[in-house]
Structure formats: structure tokens, C-alpha cells
C-alpha positions as CSV (number, residue, x, y, z in Angstrom):
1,X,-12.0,24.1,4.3
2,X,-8.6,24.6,5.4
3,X,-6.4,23.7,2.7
4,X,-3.4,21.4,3.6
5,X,0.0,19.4,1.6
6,X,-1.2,16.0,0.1
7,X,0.6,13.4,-1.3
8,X,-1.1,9.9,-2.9
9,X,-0.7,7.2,-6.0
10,X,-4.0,6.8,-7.2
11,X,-5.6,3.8,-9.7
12,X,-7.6,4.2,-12.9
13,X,-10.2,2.5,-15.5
14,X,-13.8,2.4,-14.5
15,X,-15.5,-0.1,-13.2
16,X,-18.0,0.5,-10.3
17,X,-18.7,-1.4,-7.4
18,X,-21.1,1.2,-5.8
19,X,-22.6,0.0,-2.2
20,X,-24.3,2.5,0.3
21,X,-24.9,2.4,3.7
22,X,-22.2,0.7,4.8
23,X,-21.3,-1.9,6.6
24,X,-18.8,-3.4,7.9
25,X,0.7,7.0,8.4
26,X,3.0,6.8,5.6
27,X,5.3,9.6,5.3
28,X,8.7,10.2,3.0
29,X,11.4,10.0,5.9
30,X,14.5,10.2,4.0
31,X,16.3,8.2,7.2
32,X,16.0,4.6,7.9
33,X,13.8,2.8,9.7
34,X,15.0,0.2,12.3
35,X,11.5,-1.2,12.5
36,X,12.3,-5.2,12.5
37,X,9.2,-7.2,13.1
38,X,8.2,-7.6,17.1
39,X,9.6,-4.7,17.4
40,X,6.3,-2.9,20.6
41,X,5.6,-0.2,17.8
42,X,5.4,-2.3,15.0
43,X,3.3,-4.3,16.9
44,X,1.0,-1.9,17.9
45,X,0.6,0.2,14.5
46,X,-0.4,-3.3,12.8
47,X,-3.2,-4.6,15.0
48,X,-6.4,-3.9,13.7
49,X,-8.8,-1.5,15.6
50,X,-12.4,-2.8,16.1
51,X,-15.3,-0.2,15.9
52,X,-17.2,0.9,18.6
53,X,-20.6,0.5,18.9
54,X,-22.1,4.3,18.8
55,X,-25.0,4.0,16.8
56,X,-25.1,7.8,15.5
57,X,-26.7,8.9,12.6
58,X,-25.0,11.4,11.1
59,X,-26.0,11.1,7.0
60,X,-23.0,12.7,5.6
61,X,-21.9,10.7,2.7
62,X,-18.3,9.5,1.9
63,X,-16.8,8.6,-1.6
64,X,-14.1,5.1,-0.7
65,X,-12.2,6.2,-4.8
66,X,-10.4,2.6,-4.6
67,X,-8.3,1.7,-7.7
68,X,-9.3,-2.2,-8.8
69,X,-11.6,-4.9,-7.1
70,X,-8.6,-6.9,-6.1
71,X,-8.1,-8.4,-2.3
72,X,-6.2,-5.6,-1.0
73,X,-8.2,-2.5,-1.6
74,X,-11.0,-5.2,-0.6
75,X,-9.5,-4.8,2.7
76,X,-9.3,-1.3,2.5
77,X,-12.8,-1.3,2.0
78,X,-13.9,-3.0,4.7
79,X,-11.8,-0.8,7.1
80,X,-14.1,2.2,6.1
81,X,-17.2,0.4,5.9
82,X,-17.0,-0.7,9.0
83,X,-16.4,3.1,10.7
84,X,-19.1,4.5,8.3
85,X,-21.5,2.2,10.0
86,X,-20.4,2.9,13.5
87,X,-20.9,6.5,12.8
88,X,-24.1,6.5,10.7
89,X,-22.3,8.0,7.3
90,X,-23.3,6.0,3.9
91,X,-20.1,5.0,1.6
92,X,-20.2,4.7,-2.1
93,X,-17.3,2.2,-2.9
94,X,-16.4,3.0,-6.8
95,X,-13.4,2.0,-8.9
96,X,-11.7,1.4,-12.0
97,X,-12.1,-2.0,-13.9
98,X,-8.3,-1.9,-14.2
99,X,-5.0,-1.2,-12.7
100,X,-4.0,1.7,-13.6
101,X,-6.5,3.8,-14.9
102,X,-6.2,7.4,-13.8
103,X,-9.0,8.5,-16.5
104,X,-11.5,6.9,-14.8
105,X,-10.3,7.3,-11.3
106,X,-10.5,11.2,-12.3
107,X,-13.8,10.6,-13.6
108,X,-15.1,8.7,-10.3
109,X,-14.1,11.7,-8.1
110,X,-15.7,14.2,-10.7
111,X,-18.8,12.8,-10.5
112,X,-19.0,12.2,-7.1
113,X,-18.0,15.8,-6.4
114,X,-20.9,16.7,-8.9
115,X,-23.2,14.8,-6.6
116,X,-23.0,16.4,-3.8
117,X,-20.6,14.4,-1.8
118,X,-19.4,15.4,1.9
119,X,-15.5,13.2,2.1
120,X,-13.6,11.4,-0.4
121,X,-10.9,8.9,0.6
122,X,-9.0,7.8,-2.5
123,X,-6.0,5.4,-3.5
124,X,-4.6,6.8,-5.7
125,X,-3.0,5.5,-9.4
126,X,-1.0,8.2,-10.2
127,X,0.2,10.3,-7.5
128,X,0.6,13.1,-10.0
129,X,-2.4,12.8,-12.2
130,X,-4.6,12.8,-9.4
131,X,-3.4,15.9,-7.7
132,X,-5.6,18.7,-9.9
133,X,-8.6,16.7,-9.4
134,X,-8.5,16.4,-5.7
135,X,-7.9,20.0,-5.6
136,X,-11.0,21.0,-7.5
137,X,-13.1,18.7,-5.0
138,X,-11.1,20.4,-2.1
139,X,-12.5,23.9,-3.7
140,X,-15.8,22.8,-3.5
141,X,-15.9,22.1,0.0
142,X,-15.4,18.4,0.0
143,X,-13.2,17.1,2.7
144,X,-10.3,14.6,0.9
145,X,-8.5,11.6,2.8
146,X,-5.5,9.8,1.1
147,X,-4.6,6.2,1.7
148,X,-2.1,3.8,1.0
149,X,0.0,5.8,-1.3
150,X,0.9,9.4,-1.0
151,X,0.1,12.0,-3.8
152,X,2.8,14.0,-5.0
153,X,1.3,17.4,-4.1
154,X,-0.6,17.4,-0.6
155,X,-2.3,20.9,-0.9
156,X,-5.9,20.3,-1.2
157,X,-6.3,17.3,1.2
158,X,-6.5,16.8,4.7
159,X,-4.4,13.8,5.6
160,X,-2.7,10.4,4.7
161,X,-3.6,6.9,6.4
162,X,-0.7,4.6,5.0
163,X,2.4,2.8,5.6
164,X,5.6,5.0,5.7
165,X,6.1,3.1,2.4
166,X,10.4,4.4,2.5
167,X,10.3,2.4,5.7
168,X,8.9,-0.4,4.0
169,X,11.9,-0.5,1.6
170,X,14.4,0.2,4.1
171,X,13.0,-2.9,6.1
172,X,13.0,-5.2,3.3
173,X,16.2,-4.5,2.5
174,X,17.5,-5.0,5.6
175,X,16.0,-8.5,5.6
176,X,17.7,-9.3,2.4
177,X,21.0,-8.3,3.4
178,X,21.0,-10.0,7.3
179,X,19.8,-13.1,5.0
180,X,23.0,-12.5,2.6
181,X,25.4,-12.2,5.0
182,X,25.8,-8.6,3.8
183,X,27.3,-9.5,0.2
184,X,26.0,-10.5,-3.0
185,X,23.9,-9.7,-6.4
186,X,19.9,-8.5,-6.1
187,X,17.9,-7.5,-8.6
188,X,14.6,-5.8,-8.1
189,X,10.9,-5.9,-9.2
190,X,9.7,-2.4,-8.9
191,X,6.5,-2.3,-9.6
192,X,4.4,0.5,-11.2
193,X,7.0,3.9,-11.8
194,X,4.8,6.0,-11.7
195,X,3.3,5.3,-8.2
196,X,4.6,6.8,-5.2
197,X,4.5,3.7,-3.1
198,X,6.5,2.0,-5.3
199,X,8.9,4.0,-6.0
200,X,9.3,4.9,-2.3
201,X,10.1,1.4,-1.8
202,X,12.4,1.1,-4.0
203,X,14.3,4.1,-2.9
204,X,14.3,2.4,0.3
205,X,16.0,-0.8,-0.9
206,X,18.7,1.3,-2.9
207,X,19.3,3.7,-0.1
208,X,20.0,1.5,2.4
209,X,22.2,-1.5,0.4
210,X,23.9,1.6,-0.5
211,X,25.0,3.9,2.6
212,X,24.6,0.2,4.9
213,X,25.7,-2.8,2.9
214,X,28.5,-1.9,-0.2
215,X,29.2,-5.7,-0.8
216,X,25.7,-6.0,-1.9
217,X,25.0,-4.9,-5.9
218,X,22.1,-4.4,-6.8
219,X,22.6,-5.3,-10.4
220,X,19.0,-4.7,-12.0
221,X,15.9,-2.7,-11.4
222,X,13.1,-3.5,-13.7
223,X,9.3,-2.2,-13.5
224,X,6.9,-4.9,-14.4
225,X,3.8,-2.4,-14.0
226,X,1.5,-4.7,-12.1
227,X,1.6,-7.3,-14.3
228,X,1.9,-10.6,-13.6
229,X,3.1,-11.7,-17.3
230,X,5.7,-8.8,-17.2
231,X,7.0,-9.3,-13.7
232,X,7.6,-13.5,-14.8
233,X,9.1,-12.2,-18.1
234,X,11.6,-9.2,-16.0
235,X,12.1,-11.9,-13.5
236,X,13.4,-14.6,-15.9
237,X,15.4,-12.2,-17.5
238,X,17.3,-11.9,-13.9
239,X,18.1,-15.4,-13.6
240,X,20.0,-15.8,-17.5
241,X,21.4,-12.3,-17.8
242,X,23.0,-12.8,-13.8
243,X,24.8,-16.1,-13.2
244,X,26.2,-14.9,-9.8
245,X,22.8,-13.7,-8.7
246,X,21.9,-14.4,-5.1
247,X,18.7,-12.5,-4.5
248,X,15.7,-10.9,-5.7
249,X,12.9,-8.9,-3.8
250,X,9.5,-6.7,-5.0
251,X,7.4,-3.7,-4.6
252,X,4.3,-5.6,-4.7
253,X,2.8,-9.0,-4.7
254,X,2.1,-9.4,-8.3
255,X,6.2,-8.6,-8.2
256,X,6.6,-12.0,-5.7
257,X,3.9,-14.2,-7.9
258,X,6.3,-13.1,-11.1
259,X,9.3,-13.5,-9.5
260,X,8.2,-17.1,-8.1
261,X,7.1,-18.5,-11.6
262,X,10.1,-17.7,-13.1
263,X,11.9,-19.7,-10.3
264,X,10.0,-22.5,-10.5
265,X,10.2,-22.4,-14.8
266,X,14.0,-22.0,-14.5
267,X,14.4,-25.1,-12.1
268,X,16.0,-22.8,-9.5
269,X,13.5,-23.4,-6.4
270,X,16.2,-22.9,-3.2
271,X,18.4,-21.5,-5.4
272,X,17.8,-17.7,-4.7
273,X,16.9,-15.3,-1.2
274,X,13.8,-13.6,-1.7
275,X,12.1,-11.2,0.4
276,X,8.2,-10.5,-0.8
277,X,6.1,-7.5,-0.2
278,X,2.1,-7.2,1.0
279,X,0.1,-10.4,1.7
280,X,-2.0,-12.8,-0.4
281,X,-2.4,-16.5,-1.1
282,X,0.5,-17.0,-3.2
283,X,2.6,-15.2,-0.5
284,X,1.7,-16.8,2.4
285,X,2.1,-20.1,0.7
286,X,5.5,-19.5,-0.2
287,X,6.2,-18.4,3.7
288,X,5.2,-21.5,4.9
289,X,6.8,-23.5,2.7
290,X,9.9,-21.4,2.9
291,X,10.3,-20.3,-0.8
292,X,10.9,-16.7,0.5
293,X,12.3,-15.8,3.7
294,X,9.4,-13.5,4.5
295,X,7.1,-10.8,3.5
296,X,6.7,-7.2,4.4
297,X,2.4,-6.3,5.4
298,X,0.9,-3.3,5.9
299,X,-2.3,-3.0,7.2
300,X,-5.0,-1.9,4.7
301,X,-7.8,-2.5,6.8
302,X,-6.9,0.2,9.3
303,X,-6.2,2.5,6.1
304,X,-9.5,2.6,5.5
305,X,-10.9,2.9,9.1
306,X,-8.9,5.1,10.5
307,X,-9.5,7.3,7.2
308,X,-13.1,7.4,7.2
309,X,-13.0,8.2,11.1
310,X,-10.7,11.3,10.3
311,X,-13.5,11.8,7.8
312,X,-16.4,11.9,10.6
313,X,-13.9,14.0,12.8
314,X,-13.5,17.1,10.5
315,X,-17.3,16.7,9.1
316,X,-18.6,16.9,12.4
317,X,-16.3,18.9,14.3
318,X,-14.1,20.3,12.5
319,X,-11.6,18.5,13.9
320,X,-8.2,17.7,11.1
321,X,-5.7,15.1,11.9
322,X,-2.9,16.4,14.5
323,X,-0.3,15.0,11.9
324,X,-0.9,14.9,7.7
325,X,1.2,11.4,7.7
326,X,-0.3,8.8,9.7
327,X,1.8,5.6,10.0
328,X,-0.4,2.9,9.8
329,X,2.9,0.5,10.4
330,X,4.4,-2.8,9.3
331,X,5.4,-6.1,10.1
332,X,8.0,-8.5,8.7
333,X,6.2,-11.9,8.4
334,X,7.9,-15.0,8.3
335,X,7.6,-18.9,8.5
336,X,8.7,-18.7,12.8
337,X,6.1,-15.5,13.2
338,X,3.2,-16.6,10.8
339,X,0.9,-17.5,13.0
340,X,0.6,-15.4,15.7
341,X,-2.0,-13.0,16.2
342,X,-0.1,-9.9,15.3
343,X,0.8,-11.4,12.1
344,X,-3.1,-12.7,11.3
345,X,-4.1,-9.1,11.7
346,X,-1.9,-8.5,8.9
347,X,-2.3,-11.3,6.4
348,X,-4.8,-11.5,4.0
349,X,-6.2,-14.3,0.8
């Protein structure tokens, strides 16, 4: 196998949802991203791609390493079961009982490798601690897909099926400061540290308030882990430590649900601007009913499709991705833009 750069945040803890026969571009830029929603390329990375109907057989089996049974990587899931079908390849779907778990992630892949295994696609939940394990299955002739989150080391795998997660930040923040007026106090929710996606994000929030809008502070960055009691607990601390505070924004859903029970508990509903991230009942609630003035999606459905066709690609022709990052997009959802189609091809319960 050729041996390319990979980069990924992968989830641990092991619980295993295995299911066979199946069914059914994200890269670092260190520049902003002027991606507003509607914009004909947003628009066009976010729509979701329908197999075709091929009906080929090909028996090569794929390894779908997710990180938790939550909606999202549901999603994901779906997206390559639904290619694996088209193209006759049976999909084990395995993952941790937990977010984040990178012991049993490690031990998902290790096993699968063991067995035999043609592809893995993983989501990483550590984009460090995953790195030597995806390289060991690289050296045994498995071919490895990243989604979602980029690994910190790319040698070993063959591509990356994600949102440009910077641009993500870059395009929250952006939102945020239009809604301020360009001046005023933020504080952010910023997820899980030690993944890549998040912390991409948030470089992308603090890059551009910084070089684009000096009147807004951002007076507090806080990591709530993925945990909905932590993010409500960071989140009221934002409210009574920052009197003069006019905004707060997220890496992550469980970052919105927190940040929105801590309003609500505090009395201060209307009182803040606050821009979400991902999709999700709570979310999409809170567009409509205009708690937040919108919510960056990605598209975790084509993740996984596009991934586990890149997958058939190099296992039947040898064929590797023309680029390692492939930009899977975004789209800035709001209470005006909701319910169009574009947006529904997004959005997610």
C-alpha cells in the first residue's frame, strides 16, 4: 500500500454494535474561510449523494471504527452502509460504549486488523493516540479512511472525508461578530482538547475575532469534554464571573445543550447571542424558536459514503483519492433558512 500523511480525532470505550452486510474534506487551512451559508459551494458540498444502483458483489470487508452510538456517528453510519451495499462490500460497525475511549477504539481496530479485514474508516477519539495503531493496520496491508476529525499524523492512511473543521470556526465566528455588531464579550465552549476537531474550531473562532474583529474579547475558553453536566456547570460560570458578557458559542452540541441550561437556570433567555455547532433536537429547537441565531452542520452522512466509496476505489482499482483532505462542506442554518432542502440534508434528531 502506498503510504500517505493522515490526520483524525478518534473515540474510545468498547461497546460493539457489529452489523454485516450492509445496508443502507476537512483540511487545516490556516486562512479564513468566507463560506457564509447559500453561498453555490456550500450548497453543493452539503447535499447528500444518493447511491447508485450497481449491484456488484465484491466481498471485501470494511471495518466503520465509530466512537459512541450517539445520532451523529449514526449518520455517519448510514452514509457507508449505504455505499457498502451499492458495491457489494459487508461493514462491521463497532464502537466504544463511551465518549472518549481511545483504549477500546485501539482495541476495535486491533482486532479487526487480526481478522483479516480489507478497509477501516475510523473517527477518531484521540487524534494522537490513534496514529500508531492505524499505522500498524496500514503495515499489514489494510487500506485506512479518516472521517470527521483529522489525526495528527497522516502517514499510514489514505485520505480524510470531513468538514474543513478551521473553516467551521472561522464561520461561526463570523456569525457571532455580524450578530454583535463587531464588539463585545464571548466566551467559549470548547469541547474535548484533545480532539483535533475541536480544537480546530476553536482556533478558528480565536483567529478570526482576533486579526478581523479587535472590539470583540473573547474573555473565557473552557473545555467541558463532552459533557453535558460540565458544559452547564463551565457555562454558568460565564454568566456570574462576566457581567458585561454578550455572547457565547460551542464546539459541539453537547456545548449548545450546556450552554442553553445554564441560560434558562440563570433567568437570562434573550439575554445573550449564541451561535451553536452540528445538528440535533435540542438545536434545531432552539433555531426555531430563536434561542440561538443559528447553527453551523456538517454533513456526516456523506462522511461516511463518500469514505467507504474511496474504500471500494483503492480495493478494487487501486485507485487513492486525487486529494488527502476532502471537504465534505458546511452550512450555517438559521430560523429564515431552516427549512429548505439544502438545510434538511443537513439537519439531523
Amino acid at each position: 500500500m502506498k503510504m500517505k500523511k493522515m490526520s483524525t480525532v478518534i473515540l474510545a470505550g468498547i461497546m460493539t454494535l457489529t452489523m454485516t452486510a450492509c445496508g443502507s474534506g476537512n483540511s487545516l487551512s490556516e486562512s479564513d474561510s468566507q463560506n457564509h451559508a447559500g453561498s453555490a459551494e456550500t450548497e453543493a458540498a452539503s447535499k447528500t449523494q444518493e447511491p447508485e444502483n450497481t449491484s456488484k458483489d465484491s466481498g471485501y470487508k470494511i471495518l466503520l471504527a465509530s466512537y459512541d452510538q450517539s445520532i451523529y456517528p449514526g449518520l455517519e453510519q448510514k452514509g457507508v452502509e449505504a455505499a457498502c451495499e451499492e458495491l457489494g462490500m459487508e461493514v462491521t460497525v463497532q464502537s466504544p460504549a463511551t465518549y472518549p475511549d481511545l483504549a477500546s477504539q485501539v482495541q476495535i481496530i486491533e482486532t479487526a486488523a487480526a481478522d483479516g479485514v480489507d478497509a477501516i474508516i475510523v473517527h477518531p477519539v484521540d487524534s494522537e493516540g490513534i496514529c500508531d495503531t492505524l499505522q500498524k493496520a496500514a503495515d499489514q496491508g489494510i487500506a485506512v479512511f479518516v472521517i470527521d476529525t483529522q489525526t495528527a499524523d497522516e502517514t499510514g492512511t489514505l485520505g480524510f472525508y470531513g468538514s474543513n473543521n478551521y473553516n467551521l470556526g472561522v464561520e461561526a465566528a463570523q456569525q457571532m461578530a455580524e450578530a454583535l455588531d463587531g464588539k463585545g464579550e464571548v466566551a467559549i465552549l470548547a469541547g474535548n482538547e484533545a480532539a483535533l476537531a475541536h480544537y480546530t474550531r476553536r482556533d478558528g473562532m480565536l483567529d478570526t475575532f482576533k486579526e478581523k474583529y479587535p472590539d470583540i474579547s473573547v474573555v473565557d475558553v473552557q473545555y467541558d469534554n463532552v459533557d453535558a453536566l460540565k458544559a452547564n456547570q463551565m457555562a454558568s460560570a460565564f454568566i456570574l464571573t462576566y457581567p458585561n458578557l454578550n455572547g457565547m458559542m460551542c464546539t459541539g452540541e453537547v456545548g449548545l445543550s450546556g450552554i442553553l441550561s445554564a441560560v434558562d437556570e440563570a433567568d437570562k433567555t434573550g439575554a445573550y447571542t449564541i451561535v451553536g455547532f452540528d445538528s440535533g433536537a435540542n438545536t434545531n429547537q432552539a433555531i426555531k424558536n430563536g434561542s440561538i441565531i443559528g447553527s453551523v452542520m456538517q454533513s456526516p452522512y456523506q462522511m461516511g459514503y463518500l469514505s467507504a466509496k474511496a474504500a471500494y476505489d483503492y480495493l478494487h482499482d487501486g485507485r487513492e483519492p486525487e486529494e488527502y483532505v476532502n471537504d465534505t462542506g458546511l452550512l450555517f442554518v438559521t430560523k429564515d433558512n431552516i427549512d429548505t432542502e439544502e438545510a434538511q440534508n443537513v439537519m439531523y434528531e
